[in-house]
N, C-alpha and C positions, 0 to 999 in steps of 0.2 A: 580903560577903566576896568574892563574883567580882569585882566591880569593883576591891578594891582588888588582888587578883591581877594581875588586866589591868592596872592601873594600872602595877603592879611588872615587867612585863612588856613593858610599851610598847615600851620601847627594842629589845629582840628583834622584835618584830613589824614591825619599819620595815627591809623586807630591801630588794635590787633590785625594779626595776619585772616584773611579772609573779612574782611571790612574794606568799603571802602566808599566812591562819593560818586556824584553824578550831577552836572549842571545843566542847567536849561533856561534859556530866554525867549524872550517875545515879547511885542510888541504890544502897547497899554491901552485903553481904551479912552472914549471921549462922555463926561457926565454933564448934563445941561440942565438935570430937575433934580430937586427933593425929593424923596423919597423913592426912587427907582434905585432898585441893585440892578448892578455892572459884572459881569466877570468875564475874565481874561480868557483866551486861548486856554488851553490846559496846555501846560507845562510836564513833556513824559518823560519818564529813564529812558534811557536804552536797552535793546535789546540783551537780553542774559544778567539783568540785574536782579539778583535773591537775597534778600534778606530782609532785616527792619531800620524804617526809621531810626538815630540817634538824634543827630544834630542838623537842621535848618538855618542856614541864612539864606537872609532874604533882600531885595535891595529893589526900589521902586523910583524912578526919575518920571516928574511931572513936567511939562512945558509949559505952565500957571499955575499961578500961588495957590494952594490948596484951600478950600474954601471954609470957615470957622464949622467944627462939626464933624468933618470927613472922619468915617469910620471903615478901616480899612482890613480885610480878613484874608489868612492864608488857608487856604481849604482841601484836606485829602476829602475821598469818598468817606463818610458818616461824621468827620468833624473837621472842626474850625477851630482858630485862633486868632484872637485880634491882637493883630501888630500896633506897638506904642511908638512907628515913628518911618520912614521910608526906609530905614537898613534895621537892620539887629541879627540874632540868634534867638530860636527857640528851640525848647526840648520838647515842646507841648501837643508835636505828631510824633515822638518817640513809641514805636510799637507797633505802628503800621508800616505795611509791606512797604518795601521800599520801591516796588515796580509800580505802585499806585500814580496816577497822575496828581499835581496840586494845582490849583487855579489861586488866583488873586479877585475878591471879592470889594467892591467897593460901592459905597453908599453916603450921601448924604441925608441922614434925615429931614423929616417936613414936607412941606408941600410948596410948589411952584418952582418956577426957574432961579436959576441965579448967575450973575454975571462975575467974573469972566467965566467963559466953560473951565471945568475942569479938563485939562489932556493930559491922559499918559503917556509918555512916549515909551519906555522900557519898565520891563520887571524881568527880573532872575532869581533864580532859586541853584542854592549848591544844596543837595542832601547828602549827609554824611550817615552811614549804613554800618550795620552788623551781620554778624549770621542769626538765622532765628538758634535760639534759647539762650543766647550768651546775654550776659546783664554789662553793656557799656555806660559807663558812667563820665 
């Protein structure tokens, strides 16, 4: 299934010279209440990775139906973004460092339990990177 992400992805990853990308997975978490945040492992570049943010995808597999409500966040250090669905792109950590780690953020609002748990089994992240001051579009 990574490869064929990557695959789907290629075309984003072929930026200017000195740009380039960095993936990361790990395993998801299990939610059983209302109102309690969840987050992931953090998710880190590799070592000698310098620049900034461009492009984000993201790709989240549940092992139960996700429950009416789930509110689910991709987060570098100072901000967040709510994802509209368990894959996409966003531009919307464009500008921070790309050596930042990102965690996956999830929540059910409310109070009390609910059935079934939610589990995640995987989440990954491709970040695709600039040099800083260059404006990638």
């Amino acid at each position: 299934m990574r490869v064929l992400l990557l695959l789907l992805l290629s075309p984003l990853l072929a930026c200017a010279e000195g740009s380039g990308a960095w993936q990361a997975s790990g395993i998801g978490a299990t939610l059983s209440q209302r109102g309690v945040v969840v987050n992931s492992a953090a998710l880190h570049a590799p070592a000698g990775v310098n620049g900034m943010m461009t492009l984000i995808a993201w790709r989240y597999q549940t092992m139960t139906p996700e429950p009416a409500g789930l509110k689910v966040k991709l987060c570098a250090p100072g901000r967040c973004v709510v994802l509209d669905g368990p894959s996409g792109t966003t531009r919307e950590l464009a500008g921070i460092s790309a050596s930042q780690p990102l965690i996956f953020v999830w929540e059910v609002p409310g109070r009390g339990r609910f059935y079934p748990l939610l589990r995640v089994s995987s989440n990954q992240v491709i970040v695709n990177y600039a040099p800083w001051g260059r404006n990638h579009r």
